[in-house]
C-alpha positions in Angstrom: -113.6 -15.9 -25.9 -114.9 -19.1 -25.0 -113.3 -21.9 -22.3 -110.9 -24.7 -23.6 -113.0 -28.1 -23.5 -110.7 -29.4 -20.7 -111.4 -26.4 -18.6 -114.9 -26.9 -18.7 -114.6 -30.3 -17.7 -112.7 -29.4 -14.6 -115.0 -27.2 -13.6 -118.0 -29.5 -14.1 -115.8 -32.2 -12.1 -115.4 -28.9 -9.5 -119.1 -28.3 -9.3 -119.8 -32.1 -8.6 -117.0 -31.8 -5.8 -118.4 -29.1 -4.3 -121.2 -30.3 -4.1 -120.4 -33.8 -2.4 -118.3 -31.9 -0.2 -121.7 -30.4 0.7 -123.4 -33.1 1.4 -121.0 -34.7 3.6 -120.4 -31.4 5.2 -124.1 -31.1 6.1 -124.2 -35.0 7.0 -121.8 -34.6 9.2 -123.4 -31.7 11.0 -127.0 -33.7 11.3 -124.7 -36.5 12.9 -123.5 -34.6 15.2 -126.4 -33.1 16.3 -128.1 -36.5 17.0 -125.5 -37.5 19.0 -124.6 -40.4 16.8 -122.7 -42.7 18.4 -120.6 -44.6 16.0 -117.6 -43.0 16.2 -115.2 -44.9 13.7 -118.5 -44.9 11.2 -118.0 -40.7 11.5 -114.6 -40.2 11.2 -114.7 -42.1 8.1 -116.9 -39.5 6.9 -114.8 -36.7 8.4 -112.2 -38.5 5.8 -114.0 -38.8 2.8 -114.7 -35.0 3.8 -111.1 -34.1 3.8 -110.2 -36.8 0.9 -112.4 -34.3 -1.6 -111.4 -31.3 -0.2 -107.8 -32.4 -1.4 -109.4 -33.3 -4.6 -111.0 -29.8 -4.9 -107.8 -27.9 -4.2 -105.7 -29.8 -6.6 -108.0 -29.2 -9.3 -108.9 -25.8 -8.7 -104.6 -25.5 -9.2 -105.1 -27.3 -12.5 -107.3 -24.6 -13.9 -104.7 -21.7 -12.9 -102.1 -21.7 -16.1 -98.2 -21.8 -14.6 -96.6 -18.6 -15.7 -93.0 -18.3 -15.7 -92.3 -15.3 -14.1 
């Protein structure tokens, strides 16, 4: 039983999501460890953050089909 085509796209789009989510996740981190200093420039990241963390969720609902119960 293999995955519909649009399935497999969302969870390619997922995996690239994730992984950005990552990324800003560990940038973040390194940031805050240096003390940076800009503080608008890093709450702008702490957005982008939570932006695809939004992005994530609402996808990972796409892939779950509605049953009517």
């Amino acid at each position: 039983m293999s995955d519909s085509p649009e399935k497999q796209e969302i969870d390619t789009r997922l995996a690239t999501l994730r992984a950005a989510h990552r990324a800003l996740d560990e940038r973040i981190t390194q940031l805050e460890r240096e003390g940076f200093a800009d503080r608008l420039a890093l709450q702008r990241l702490k957005k982008q953050k939570l932006a695809l963390k939004d992005r994530i969720a609402y996808l990972d609902n796409a892939r779950i089909p509605d049953i009517i119960a």
